[in-house]
C-alpha positions as CSV (number, residue, x, y, z in Angstrom):
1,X,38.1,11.0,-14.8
2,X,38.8,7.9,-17.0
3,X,37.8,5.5,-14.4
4,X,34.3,6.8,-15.2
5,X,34.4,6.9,-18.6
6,X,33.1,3.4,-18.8
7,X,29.6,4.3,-17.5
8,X,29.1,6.4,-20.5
9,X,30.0,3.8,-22.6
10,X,28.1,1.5,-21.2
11,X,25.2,3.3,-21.6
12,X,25.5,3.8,-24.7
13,X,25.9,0.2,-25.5
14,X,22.7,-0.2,-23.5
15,X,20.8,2.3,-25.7
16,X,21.1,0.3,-28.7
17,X,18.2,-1.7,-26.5
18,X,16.0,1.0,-25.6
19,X,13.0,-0.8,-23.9
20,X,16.0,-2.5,-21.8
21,X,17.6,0.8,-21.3
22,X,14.0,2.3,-20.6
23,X,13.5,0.2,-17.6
24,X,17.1,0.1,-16.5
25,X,16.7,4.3,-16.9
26,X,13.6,4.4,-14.8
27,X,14.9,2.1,-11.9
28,X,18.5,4.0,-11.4
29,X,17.2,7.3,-12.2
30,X,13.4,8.4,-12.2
31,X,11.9,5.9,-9.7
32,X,13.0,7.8,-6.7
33,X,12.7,11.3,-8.0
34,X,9.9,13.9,-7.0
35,X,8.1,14.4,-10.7
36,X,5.2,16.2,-9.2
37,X,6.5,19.5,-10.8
38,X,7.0,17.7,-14.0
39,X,3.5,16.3,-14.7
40,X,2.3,19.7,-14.1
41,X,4.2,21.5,-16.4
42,X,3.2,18.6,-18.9
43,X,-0.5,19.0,-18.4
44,X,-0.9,22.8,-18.4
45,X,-0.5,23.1,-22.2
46,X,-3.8,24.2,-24.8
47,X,-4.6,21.7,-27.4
48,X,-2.4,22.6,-31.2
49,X,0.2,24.1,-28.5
50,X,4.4,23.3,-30.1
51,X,6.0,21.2,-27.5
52,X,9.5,20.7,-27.7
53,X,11.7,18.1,-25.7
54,X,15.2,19.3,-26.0
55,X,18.0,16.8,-25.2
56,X,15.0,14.1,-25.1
57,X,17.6,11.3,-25.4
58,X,16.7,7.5,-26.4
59,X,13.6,7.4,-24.8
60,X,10.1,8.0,-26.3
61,X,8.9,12.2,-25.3
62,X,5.8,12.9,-23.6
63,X,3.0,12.6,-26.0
64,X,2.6,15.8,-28.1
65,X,6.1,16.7,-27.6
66,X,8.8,17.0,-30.7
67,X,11.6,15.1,-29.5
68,X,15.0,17.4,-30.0
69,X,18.7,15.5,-29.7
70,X,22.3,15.9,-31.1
71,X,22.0,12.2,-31.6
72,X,19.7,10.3,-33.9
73,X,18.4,8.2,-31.9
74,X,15.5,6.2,-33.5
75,X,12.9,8.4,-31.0
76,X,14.5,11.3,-32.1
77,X,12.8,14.2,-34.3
78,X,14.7,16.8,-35.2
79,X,18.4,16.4,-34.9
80,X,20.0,19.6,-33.8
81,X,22.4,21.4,-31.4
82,X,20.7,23.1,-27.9
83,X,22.9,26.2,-29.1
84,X,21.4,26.3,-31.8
85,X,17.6,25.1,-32.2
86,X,15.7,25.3,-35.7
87,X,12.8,27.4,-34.5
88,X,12.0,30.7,-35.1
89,X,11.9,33.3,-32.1
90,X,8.9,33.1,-29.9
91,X,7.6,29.9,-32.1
92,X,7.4,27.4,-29.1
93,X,4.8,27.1,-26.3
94,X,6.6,24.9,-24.3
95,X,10.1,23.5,-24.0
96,X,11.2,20.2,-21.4
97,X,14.8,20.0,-21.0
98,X,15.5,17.8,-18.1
99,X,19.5,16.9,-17.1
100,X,21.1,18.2,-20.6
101,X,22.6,21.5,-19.0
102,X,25.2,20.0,-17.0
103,X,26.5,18.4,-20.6
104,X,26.8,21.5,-22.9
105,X,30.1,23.0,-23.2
106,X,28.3,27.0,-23.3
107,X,24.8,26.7,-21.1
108,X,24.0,29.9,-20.9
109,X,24.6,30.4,-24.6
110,X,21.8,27.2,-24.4
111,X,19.6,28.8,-21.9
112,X,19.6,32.3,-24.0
113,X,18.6,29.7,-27.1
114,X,15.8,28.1,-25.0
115,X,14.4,31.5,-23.9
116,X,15.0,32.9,-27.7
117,X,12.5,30.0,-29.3
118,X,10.0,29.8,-26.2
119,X,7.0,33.0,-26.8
120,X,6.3,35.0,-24.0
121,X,4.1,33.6,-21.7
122,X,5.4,30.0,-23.2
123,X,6.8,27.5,-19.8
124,X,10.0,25.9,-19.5
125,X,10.5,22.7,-17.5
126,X,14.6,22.5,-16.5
127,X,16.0,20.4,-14.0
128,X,19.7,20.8,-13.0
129,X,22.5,19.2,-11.0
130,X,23.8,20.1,-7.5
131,X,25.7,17.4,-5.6
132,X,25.9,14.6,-8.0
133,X,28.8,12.5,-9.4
134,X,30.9,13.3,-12.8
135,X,28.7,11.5,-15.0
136,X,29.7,11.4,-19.1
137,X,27.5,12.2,-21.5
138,X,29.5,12.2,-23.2
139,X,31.1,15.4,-20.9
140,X,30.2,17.0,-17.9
141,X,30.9,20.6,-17.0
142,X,28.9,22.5,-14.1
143,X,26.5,22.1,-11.4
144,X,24.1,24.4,-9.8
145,X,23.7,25.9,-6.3
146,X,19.8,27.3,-6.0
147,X,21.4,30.8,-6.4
148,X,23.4,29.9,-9.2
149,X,19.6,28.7,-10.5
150,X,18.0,31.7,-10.0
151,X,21.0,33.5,-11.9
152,X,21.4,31.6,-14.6
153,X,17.8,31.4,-15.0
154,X,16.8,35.1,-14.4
155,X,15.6,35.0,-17.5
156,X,12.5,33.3,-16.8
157,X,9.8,34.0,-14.7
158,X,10.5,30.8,-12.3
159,X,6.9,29.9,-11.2
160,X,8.3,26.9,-8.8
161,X,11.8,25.6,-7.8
162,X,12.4,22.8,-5.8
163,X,14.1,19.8,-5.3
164,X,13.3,16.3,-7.9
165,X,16.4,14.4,-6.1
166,X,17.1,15.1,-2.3
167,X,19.4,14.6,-0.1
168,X,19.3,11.0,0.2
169,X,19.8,11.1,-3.3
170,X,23.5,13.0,-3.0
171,X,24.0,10.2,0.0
172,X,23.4,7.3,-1.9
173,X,25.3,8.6,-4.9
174,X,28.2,9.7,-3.1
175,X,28.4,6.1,-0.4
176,X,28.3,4.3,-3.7
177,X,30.8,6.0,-5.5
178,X,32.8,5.6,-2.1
179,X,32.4,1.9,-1.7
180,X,33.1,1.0,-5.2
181,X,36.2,3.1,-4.9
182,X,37.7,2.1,-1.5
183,X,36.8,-1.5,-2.0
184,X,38.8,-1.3,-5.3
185,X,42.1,-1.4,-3.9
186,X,42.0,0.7,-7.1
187,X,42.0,-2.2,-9.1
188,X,39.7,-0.9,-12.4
189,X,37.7,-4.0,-13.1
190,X,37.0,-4.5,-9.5
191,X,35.8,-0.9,-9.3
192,X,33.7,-1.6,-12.5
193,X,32.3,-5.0,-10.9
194,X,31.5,-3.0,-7.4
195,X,30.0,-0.1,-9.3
196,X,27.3,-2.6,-11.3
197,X,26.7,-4.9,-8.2
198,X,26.2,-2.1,-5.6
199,X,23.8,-0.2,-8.0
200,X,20.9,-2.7,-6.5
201,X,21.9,-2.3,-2.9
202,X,22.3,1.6,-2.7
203,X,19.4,2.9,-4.8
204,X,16.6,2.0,-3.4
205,X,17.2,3.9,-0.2
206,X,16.9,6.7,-2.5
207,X,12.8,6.6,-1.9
208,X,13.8,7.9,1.0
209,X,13.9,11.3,-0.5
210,X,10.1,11.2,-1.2
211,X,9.8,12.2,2.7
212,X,13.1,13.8,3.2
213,X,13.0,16.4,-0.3
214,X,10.0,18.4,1.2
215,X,11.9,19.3,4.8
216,X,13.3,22.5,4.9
217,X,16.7,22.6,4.4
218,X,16.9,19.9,1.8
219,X,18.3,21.7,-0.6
220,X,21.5,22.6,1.2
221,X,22.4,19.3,0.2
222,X,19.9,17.9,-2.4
223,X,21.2,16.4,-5.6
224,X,18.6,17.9,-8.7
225,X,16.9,21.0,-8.5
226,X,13.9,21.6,-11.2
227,X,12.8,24.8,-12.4
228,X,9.3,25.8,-14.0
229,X,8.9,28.9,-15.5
230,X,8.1,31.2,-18.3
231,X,8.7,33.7,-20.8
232,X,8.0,36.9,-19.7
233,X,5.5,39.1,-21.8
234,X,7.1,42.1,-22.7
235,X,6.3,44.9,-20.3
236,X,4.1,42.9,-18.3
237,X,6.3,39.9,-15.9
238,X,3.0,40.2,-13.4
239,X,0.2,39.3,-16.9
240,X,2.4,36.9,-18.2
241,X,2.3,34.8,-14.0
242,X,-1.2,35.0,-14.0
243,X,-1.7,33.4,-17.5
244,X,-0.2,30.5,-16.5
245,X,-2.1,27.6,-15.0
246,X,0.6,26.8,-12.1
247,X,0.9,28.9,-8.8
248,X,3.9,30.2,-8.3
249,X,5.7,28.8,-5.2
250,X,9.2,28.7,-5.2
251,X,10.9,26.4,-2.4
252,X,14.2,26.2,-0.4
């Protein structure tokens, strides 16, 4: 796993620039993703509601939300551990976590901290990793089949699941990792000079996946899944669905 150890350190270099790192962020990793889910679950919140963003990195949170990290980065509220957050139980309306699981060492000892925090009736927004490369942050420990979702997550009410990155998305990932590799000759700085120059080429057939996520069986091979859900009110799971602006749907 060394050979990829770079990346993450490279990054981080590259977060010491944040609008820089912004952009480079948005074009590698968010332009080709399905966010639809997303901007829902960030728009279905009450005015004076506590918004939390855990994990929310070096780049600026949604507006209204408290940005949560194990890092201090300068966008950075509250600096704390997902395993253990600072709020009280049932303090928090709504919590964002998007690609942190896949980096903490105990996530469902994470998960049982997001559901402690989050009221009932409050909505999560989680999105986690299927096929997709070994990426550092700085480790990397599980991915997520759509059953393993739906386990891990029973917790939760889920009120959709689907795809963010598709299967194009896996492709691209995995052709580039191949062509940086087998072009190599397993030479290191080669592989590091293929891995940056092939970035450009690969990704954008990514937007492919705008199409391709919503046919059937995407998901057998899609690369991100995202969950919404919510805190079940005690004694009531069918009160606390229909409180909740979003219709359930949950997708294959």
């Amino acid at each position: 796993m060394n050979q990829t150890d770079w990346v993450f350190s490279l990054k981080r270099r590259l977060k010491r620039y944040p609008r820089l790192a912004t952009a480079l962020f948005y074009l590698t990793d968010l332009l080709y993703l399905n966010m639809a889910e997303r901007k829902r679950f960030l728009v279905g919140f009450s005015a004076g509601s506590r918004l939390v963003n855990v994990g929310a990195g070096f780049r600026a949170s949604p507006p209204g939300f408290l940005a949560v990290d194990s890092e201090p980065y300068p966008e950075v509220d509250v600096v704390a551990d997902i395993s253990s957050l600072p709020f009280a139980d049932g303090s928090v309306d709504g919590i964002l976590c998007d690609q942190v699981l896949e980096h903490v060492p105990d996530a469902p000892a994470a998960i049982a901290e997001l559901q402690r925090v989050l009221r009932p009736g409050g909505r999560v927004y989680l999105t986690l990793p299927f096929l997709w490369p070994y990426h550092a942050s700085p480790h990397d420990y599980r991915r997520w089949t759509v059953s393993g979702v739906e386990r891990d997550l029973g917790c939760f009410e889920p009120i959709q699941v689907g795809l963010t990155g598709g299967p194009t998305t896996t492709l691209c990932n995995v052709l580039h990792e191949w062509l940086s590799l087998a072009l190599s000759f397993n030479v290191d700085l080669l592989y590091r000079l293929l891995y940056v120059a092939l970035m450009p080429i690969v990704f954008p057939f990514k937007l492919l996946d705008l199409l391709l996520s919503r046919y059937r069986h995407a998901g057998k091979i899609g690369a991100l899944y995202y969950f919404h859900g919510l805190k079940r009110a005690s004694g009531s799971p069918a009160a606390a669905v229909a409180s909740s602006n979003p219709t359930r749907a949950a997708t294959r």
